[in-house]
Backbone bond lengths (Angstrom), bond angles and torsions (degrees), N, CA, C in turn:
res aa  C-N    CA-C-N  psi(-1)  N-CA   C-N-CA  omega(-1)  CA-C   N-CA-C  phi
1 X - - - 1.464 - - 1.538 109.09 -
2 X 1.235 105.56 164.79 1.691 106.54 -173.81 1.583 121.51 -84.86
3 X 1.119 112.48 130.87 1.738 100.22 -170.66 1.552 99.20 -66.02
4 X 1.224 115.48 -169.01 1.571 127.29 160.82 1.513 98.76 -80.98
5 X 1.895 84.93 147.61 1.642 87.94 179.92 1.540 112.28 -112.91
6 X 1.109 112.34 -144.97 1.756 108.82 174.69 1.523 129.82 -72.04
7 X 1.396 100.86 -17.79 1.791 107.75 -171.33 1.703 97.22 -97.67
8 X 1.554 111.81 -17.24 1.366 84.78 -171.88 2.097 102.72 -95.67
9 X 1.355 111.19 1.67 1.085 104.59 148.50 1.990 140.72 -43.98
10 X 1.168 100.06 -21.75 1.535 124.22 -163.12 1.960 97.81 -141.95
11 X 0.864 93.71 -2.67 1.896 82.95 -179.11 1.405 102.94 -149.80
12 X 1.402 128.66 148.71 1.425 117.39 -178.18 1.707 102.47 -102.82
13 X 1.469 87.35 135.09 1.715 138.83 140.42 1.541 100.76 13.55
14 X 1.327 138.32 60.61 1.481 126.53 -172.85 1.165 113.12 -84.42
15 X 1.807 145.36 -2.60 0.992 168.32 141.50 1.688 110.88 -21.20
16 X 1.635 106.00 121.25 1.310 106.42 178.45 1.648 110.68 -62.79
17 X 1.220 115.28 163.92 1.586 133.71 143.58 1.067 121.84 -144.75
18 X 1.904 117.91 161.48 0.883 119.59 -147.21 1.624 90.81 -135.29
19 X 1.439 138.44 111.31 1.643 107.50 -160.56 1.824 78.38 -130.35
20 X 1.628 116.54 128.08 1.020 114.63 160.46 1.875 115.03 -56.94
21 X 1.152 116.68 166.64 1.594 137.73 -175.18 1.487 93.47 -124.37
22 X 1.032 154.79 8.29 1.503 136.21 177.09 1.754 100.23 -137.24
23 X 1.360 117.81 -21.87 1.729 117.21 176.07 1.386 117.89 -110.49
24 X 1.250 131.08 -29.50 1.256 138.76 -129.35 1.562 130.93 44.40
25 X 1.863 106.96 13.94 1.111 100.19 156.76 2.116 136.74 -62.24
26 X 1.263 116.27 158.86 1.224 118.11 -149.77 1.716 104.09 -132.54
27 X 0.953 127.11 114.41 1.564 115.40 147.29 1.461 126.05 -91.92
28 X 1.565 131.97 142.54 1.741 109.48 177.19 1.680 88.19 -143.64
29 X 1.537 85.47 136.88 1.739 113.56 179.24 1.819 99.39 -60.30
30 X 1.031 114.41 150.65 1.288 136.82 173.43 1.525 115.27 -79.62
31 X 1.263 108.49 -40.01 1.525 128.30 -160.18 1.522 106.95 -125.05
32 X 1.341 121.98 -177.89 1.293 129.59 175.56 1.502 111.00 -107.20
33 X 1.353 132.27 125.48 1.717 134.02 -138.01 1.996 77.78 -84.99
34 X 1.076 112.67 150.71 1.715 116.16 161.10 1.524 93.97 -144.32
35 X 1.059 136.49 29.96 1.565 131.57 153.93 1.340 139.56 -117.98
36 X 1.816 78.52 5.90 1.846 92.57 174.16 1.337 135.54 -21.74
37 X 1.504 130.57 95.87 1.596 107.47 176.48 1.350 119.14 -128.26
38 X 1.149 121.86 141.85 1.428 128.29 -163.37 1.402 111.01 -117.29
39 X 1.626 126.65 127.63 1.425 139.39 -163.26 1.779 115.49 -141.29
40 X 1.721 77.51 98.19 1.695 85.40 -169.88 1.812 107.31 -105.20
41 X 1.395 118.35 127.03 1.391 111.70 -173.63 1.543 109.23 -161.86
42 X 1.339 115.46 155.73 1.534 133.12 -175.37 1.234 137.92 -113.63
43 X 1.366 131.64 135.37 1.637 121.73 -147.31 1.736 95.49 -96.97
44 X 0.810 122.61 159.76 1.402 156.34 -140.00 1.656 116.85 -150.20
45 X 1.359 111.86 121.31 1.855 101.78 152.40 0.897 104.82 -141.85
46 X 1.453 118.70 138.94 1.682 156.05 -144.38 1.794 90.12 -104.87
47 X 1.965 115.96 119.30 1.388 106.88 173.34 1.933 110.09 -124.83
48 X 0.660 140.81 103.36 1.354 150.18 -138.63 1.166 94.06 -86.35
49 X 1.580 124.30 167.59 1.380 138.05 176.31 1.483 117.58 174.42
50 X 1.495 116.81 122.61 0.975 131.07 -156.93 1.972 101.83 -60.97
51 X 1.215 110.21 128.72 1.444 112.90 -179.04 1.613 120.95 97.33
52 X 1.426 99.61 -11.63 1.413 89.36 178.10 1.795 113.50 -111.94
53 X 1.293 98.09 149.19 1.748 91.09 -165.32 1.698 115.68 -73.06
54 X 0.912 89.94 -16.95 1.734 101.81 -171.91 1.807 101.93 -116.85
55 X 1.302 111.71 135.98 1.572 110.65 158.67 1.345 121.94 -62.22
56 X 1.314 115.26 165.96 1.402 102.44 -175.64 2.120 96.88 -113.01
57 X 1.536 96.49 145.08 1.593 90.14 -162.77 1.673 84.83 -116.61
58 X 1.605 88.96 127.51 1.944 113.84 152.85 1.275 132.45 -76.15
59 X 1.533 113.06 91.82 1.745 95.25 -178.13 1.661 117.01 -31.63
60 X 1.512 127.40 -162.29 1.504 118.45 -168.12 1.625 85.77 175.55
61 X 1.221 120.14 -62.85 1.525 88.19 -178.49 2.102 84.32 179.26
62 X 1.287 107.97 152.06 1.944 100.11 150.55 1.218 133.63 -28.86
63 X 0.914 169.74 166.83 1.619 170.00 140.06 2.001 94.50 -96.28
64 X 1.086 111.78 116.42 1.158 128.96 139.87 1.679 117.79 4.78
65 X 1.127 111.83 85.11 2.255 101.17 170.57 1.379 102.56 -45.00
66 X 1.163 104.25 136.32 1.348 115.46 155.95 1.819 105.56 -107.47
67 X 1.444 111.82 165.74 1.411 126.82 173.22 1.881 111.99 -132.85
68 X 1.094 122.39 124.99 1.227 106.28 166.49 1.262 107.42 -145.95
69 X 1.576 110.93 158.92 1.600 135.60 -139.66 1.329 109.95 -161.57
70 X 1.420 110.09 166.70 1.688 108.19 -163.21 1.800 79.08 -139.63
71 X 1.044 110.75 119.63 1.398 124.95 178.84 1.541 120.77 -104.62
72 X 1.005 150.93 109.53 1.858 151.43 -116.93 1.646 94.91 -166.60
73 X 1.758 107.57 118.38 1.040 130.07 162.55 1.158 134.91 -145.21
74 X 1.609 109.30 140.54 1.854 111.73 -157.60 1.320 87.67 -118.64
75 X 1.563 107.16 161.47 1.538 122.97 -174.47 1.440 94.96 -74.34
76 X 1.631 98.49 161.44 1.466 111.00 175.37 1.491 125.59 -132.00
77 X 0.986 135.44 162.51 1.659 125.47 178.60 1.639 104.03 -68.68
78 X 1.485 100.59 127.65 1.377 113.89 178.61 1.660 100.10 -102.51
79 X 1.183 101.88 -27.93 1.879 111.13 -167.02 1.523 104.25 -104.31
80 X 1.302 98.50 157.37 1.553 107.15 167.30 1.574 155.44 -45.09
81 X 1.559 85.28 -42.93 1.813 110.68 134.92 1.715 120.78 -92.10
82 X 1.200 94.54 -28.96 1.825 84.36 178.06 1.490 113.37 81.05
83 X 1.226 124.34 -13.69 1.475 123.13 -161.85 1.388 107.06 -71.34
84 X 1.474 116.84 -41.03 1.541 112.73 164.44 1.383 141.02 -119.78
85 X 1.514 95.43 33.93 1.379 132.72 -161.09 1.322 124.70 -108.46
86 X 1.403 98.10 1.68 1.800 98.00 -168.33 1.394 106.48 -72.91
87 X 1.063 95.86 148.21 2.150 87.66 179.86 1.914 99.57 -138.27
88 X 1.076 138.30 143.85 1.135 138.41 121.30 0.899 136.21 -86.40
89 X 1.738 142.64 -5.30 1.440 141.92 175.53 1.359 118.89 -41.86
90 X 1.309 121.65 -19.34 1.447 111.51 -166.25 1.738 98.93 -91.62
91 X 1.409 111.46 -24.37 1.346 106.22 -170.66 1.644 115.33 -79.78
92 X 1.835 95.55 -32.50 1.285 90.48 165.11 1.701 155.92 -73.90
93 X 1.667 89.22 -3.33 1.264 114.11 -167.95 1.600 82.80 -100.37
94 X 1.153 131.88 -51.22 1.557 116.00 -170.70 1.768 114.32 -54.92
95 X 1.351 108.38 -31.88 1.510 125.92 -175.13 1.235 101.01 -44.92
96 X 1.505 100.86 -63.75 1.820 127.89 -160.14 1.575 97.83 -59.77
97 X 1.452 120.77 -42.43 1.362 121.53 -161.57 1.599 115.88 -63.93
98 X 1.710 103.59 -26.37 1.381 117.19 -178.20 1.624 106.14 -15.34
99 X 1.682 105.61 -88.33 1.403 113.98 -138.48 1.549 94.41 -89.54
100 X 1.390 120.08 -11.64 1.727 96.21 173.24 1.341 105.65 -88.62
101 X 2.026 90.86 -169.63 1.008 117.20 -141.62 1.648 100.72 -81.79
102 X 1.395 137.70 132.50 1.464 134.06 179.23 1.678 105.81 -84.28
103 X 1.526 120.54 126.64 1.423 101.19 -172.62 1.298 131.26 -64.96
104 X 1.838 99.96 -33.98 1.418 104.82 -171.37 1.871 109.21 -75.85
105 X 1.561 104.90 13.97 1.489 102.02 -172.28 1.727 92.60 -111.01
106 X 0.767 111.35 -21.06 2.022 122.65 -147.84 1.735 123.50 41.95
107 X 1.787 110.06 39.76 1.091 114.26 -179.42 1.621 116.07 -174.60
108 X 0.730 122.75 101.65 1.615 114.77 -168.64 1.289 123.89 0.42
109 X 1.637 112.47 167.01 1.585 101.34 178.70 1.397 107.75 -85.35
110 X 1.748 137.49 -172.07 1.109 132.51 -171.09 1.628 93.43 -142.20
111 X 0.822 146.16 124.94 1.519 154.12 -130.68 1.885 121.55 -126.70
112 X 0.577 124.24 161.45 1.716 134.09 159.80 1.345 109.03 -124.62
113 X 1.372 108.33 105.46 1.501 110.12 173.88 1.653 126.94 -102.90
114 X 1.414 110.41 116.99 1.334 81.42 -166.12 2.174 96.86 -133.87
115 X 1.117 103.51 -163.27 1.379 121.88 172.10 1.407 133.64 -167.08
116 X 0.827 123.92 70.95 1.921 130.34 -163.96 1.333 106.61 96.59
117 X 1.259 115.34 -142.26 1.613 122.96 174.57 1.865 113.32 -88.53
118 X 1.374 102.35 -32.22 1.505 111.30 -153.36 1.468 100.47 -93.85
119 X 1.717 126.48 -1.58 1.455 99.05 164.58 1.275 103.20 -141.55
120 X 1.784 130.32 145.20 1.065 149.59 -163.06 1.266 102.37 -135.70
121 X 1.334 117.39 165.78 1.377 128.78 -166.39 1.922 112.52 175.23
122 X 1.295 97.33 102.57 1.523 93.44 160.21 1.480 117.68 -89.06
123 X 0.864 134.82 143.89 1.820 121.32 -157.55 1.803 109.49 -174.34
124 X 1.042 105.08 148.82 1.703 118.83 149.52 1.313 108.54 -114.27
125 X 1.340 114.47 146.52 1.068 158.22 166.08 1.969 114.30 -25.93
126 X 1.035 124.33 23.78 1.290 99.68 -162.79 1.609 141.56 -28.67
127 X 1.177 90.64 -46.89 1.967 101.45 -179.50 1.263 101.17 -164.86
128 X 1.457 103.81 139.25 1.562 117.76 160.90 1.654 106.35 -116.36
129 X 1.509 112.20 119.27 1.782 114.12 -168.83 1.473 77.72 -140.51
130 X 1.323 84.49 -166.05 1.805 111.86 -171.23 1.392 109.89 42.13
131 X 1.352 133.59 43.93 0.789 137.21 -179.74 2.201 117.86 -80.55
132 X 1.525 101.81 118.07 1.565 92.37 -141.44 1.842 85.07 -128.03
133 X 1.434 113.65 109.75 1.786 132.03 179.05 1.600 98.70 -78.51
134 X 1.357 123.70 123.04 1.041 142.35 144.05 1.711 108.57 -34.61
135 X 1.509 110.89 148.81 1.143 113.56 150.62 1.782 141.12 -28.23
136 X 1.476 103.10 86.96 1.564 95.06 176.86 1.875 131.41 -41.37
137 X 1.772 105.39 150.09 1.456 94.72 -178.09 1.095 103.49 -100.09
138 X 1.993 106.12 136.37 1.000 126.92 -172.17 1.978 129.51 -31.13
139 X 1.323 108.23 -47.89 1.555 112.12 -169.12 1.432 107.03 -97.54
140 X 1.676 131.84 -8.68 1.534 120.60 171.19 1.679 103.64 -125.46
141 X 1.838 103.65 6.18 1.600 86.79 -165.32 1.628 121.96 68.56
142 X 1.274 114.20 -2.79 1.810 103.17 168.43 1.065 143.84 -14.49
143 X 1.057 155.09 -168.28 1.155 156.72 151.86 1.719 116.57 -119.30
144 X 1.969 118.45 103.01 1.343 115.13 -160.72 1.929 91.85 -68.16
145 X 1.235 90.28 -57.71 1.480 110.33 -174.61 1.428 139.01 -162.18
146 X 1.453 127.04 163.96 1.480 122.37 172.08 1.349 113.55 -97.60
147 X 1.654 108.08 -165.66 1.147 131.63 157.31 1.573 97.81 -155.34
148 X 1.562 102.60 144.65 2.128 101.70 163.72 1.599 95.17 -154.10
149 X 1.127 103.75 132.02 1.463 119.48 160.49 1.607 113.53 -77.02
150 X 1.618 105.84 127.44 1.488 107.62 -146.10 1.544 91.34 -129.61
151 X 1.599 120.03 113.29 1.311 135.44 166.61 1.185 141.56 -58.36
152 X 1.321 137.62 55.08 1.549 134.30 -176.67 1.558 137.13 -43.33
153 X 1.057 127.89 129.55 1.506 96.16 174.52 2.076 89.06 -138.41
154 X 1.663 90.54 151.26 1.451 90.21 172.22 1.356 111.26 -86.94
155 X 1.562 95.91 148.30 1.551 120.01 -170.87 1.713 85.92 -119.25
156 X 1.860 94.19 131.02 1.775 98.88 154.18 1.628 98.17 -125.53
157 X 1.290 120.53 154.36 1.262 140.34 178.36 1.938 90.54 -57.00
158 X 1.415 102.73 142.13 1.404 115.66 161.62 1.573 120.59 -65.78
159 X 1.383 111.05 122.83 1.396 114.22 -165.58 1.718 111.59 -112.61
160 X 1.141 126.28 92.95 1.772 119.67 -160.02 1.834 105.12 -51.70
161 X 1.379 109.95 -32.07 1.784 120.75 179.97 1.299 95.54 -83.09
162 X 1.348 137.57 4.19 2.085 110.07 150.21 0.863 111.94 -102.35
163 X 1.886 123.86 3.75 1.803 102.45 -175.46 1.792 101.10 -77.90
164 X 1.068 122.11 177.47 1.590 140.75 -178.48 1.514 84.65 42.63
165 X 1.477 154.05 58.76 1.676 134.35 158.93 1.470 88.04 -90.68
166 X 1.067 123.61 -40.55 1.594 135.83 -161.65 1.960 97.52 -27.77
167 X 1.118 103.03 170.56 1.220 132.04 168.37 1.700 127.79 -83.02
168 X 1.172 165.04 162.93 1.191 166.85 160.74 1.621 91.72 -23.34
169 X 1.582 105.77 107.92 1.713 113.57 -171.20 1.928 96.47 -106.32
170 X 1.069 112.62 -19.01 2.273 96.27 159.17 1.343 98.41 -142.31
171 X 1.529 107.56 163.09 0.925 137.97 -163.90 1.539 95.70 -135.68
172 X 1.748 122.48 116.86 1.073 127.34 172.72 1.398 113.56 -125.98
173 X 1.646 130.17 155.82 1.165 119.34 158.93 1.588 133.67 -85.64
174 X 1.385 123.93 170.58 1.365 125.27 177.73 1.674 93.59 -76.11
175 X 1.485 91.47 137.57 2.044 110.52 170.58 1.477 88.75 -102.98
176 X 1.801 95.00 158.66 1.392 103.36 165.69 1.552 109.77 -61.05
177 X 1.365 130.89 127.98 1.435 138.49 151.28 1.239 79.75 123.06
178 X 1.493 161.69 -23.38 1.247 155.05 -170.99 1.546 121.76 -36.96
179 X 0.995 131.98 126.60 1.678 111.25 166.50 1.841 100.66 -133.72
180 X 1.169 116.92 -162.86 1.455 113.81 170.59 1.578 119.74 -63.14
181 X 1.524 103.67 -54.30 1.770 130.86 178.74 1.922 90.30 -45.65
182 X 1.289 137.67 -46.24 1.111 140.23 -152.53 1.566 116.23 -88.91
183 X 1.500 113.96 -33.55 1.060 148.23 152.24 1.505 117.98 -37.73
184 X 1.612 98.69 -70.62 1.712 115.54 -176.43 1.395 93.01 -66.93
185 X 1.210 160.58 -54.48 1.754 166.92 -160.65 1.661 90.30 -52.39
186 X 1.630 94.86 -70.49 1.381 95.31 -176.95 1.804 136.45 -52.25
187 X 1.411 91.08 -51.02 1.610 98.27 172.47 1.422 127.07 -94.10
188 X 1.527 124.81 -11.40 1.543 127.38 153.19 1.156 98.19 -112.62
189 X 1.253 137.17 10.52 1.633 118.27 178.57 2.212 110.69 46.80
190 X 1.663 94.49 22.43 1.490 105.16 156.34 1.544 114.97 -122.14
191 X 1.272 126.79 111.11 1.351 106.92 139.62 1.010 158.81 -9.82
192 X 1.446 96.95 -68.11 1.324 107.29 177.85 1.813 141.55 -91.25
193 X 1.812 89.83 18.76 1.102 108.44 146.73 1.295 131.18 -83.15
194 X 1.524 124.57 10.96 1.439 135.90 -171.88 1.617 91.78 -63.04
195 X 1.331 115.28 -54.12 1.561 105.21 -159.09 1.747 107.15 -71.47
196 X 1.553 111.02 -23.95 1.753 93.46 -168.32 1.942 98.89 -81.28
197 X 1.432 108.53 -12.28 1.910 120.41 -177.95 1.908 79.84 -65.33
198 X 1.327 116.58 -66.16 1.474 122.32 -163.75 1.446 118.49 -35.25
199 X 1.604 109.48 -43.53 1.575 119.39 -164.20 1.636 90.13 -113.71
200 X 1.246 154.31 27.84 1.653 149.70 110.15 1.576 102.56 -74.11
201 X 0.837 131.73 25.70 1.397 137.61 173.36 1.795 137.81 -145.16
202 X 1.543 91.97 13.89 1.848 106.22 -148.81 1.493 95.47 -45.91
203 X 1.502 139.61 -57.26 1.587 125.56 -175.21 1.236 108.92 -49.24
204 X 1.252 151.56 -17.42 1.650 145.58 -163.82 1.525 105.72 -81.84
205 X 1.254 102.22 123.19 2.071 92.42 160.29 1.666 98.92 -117.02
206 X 1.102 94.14 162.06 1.679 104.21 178.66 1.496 121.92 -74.50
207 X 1.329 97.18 85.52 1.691 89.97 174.06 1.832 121.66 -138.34
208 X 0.954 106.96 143.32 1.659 87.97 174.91 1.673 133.18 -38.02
209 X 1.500 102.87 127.90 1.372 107.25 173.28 1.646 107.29 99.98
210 X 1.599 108.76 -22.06 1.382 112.76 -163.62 1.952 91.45 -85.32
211 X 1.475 99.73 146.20 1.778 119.23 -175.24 1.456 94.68 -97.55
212 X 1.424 97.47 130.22 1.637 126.12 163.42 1.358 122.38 -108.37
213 X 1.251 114.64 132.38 1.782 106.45 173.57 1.314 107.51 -91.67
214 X 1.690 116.13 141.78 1.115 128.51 -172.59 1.646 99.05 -112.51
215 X 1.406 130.82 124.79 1.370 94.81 -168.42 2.200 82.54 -116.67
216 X 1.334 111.64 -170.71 1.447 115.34 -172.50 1.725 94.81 -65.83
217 X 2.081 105.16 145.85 1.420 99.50 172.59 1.130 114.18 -56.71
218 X 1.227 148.72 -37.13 1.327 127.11 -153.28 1.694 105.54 -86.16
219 X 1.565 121.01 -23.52 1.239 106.30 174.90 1.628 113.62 -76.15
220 X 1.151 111.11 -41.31 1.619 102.95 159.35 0.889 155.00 -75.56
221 X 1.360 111.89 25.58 1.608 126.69 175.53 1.801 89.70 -128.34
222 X 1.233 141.52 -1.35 1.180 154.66 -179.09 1.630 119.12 -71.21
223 X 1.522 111.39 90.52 1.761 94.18 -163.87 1.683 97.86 122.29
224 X 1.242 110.80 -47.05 1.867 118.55 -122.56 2.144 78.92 -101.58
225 X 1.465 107.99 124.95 1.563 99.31 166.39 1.643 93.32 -124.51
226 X 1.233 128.34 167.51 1.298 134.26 -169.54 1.175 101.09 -103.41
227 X 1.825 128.18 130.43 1.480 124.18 -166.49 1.861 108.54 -144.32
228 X 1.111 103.61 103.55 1.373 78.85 178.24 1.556 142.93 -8.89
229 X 0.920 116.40 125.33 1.586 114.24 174.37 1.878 133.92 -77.03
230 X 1.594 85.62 -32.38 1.562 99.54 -166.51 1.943 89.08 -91.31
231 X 1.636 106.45 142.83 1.364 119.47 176.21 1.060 138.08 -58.82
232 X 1.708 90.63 -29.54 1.653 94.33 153.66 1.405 134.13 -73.23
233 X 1.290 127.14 -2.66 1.548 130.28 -143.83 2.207 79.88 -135.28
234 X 1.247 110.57 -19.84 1.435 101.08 -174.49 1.694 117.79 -25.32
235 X 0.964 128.38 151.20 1.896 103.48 153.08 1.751 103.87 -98.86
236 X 1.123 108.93 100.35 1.574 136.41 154.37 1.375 117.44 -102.05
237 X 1.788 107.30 142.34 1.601 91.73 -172.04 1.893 105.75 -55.56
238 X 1.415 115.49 -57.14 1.242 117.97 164.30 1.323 141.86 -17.88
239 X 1.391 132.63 -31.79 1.356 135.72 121.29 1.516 140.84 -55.17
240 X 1.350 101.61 -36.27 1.489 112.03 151.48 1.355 121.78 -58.58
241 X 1.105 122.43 -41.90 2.023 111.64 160.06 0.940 127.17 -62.03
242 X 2.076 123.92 -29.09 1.356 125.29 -173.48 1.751 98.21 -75.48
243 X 1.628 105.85 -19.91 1.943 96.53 -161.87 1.812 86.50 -84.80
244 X 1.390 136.51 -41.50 1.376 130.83 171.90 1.713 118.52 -34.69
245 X 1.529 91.29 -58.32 1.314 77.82 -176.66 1.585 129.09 -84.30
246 X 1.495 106.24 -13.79 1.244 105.02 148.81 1.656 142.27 -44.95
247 X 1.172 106.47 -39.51 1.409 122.29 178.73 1.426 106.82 -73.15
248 X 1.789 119.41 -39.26 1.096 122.16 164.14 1.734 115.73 -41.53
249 X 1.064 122.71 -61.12 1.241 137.80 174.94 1.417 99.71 -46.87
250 X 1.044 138.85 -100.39 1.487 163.92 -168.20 1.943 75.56 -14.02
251 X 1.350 98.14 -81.61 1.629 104.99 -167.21 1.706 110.64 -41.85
252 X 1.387 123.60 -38.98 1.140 101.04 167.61 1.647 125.61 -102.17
253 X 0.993 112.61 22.42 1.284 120.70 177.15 2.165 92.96 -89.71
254 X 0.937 106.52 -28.62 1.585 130.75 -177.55 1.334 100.31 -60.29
255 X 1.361 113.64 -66.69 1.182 122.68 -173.24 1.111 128.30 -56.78
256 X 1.136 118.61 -45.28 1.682 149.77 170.09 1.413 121.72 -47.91
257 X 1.382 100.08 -35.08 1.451 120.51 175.70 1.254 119.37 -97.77
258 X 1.293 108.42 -14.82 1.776 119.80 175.84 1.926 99.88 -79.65
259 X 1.263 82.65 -56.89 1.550 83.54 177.67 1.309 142.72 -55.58
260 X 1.620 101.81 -46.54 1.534 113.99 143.15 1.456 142.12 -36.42
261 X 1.844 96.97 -35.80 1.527 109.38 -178.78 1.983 104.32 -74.65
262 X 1.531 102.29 -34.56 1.325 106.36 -163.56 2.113 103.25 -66.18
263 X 1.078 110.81 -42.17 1.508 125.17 -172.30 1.914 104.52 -69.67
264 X 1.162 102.06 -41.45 1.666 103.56 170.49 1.444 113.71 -75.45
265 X 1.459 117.84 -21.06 1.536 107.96 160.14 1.451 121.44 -88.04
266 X 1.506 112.36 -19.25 1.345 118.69 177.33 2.020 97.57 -78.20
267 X 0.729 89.28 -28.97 1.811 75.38 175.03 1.423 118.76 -89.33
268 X 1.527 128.40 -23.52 0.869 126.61 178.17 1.787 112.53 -90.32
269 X 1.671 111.25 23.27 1.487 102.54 175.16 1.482 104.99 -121.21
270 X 1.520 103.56 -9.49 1.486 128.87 -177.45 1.767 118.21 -69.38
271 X 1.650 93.01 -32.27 1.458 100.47 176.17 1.508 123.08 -83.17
């Protein structure tokens, strides 16, 4: 690789690198990148419906940054004179190594990509293609130099507290016979999530054609406890005394009749 030369003594270092995070392996650009391009974008699902001119689109999640770059390397003096010494093999084999698999890792490396102060990048490797050999030297066939257009993509560590954060992840319509209760069967295979689907939804009534948000089970059952609805059935302490003393009753209305039963058989064995 190329040492620093005289300008970057007095000027900073605009030269990519590539520094693995799991080896301390390293790649370093030769040159200063001028094809930098950066591709930021978001996934989408398209839900159709008869009459309307436009689909209706479901966010789904970020799409991954990508980075891509044209990475350019010339042979260098390996020898003392250098005159028949130039070699690039080492640069090209590090290039190539990017996006596979490292053995002692069993998965590619995962990188810090950077260039001056102003661009950073935690990333894997997506693809290295276009890979384009300079003119060979005449008497060993050498290798003067390459070029490869080199694929980035950002990598974030897996986080178990962002899965289900998302927002309402499908969007379905009402079928004829549909209700909420029919809904929840279908898409949690619970019922009795119909009512917490009902109240993440309060403008919706059940009718054909009409769109419901379904959001992931665990965010919708999240919060949500199941409570009677009707005023009589509320749990208030005040209903809770009328069901006490009910049971009171019940139990001696029980009793009363047990006892009764026992004295009408005791008289009827007497005769």
């Amino acid at each position: 690789m190329a040492g620093p030369g005289l300008l970057s003594l007095f000027f900073q270092d605009l030269r990519w690198v590539l520094s693995s995070v799991d080896d301390g392996f390293k790649v370093e650009g030769q040159f200063t990148t001028t094809d930098l391009v950066e591709d930021i974008s978001a996934n989408y699902s398209e839900f159709r419906s008869v009459g309307r001119s436009q689909p209706i689109l479901q966010f789904n999640d970020n799409a991954n940054d990508k980075m891509t770059f044209t990475a350019r390397f010339w042979a260098q003096h390996e020898g003392l004179f250098g005159v028949f010494a130039d070699k690039v093999d080492a640069q090209i084999e590090a290039v190539r190594s990017l996006p596979r698999v490292e053995p002692s890792l069993g998965r590619p490396r995962i990188f810090d990509f950077a260039v001056g102060d102003a661009i950073s990048l935690r990333c894997v490797v997506d693809s290295v293609g276009g890979i384009a050999y300079d003119r060979l030297r005449p008497l060993k066939g050498d290798l003067r130099g390459f070029t490869a257009k080199i694929v980035l993509r950002r990598f974030d560590e897996y986080d178990v507290t962002l899965s289900g954060r998302a927002a309402e992840s499908l969007v379905q319509p009402f079928l004829f016979g549909d209700s909420f209760e029919s809904l929840a069967r279908r898409y949690y295979s619970a019922p009795s999530l119909g009512e917490a689907l009902r109240r993440r939804n309060p403008t919706v009534t059940p009718a054909v054609g009409t769109f419901v948000h379904l959001p992931p089970a665990a965010k919708l059952a999240q919060g949500f406890a199941l409570e009677p609805t009707s005023p009589a059935l509320a749990r208030t302490e005040a209903n809770a005394s009328r069901r006490r003393k009910l049971f009171r009753a019940r139990k001696s209305r029980a009793a009363y009749a047990y006892t009764l039963g026992r004295e009408w058989h005791r008289a009827g064995a007497s005769q």
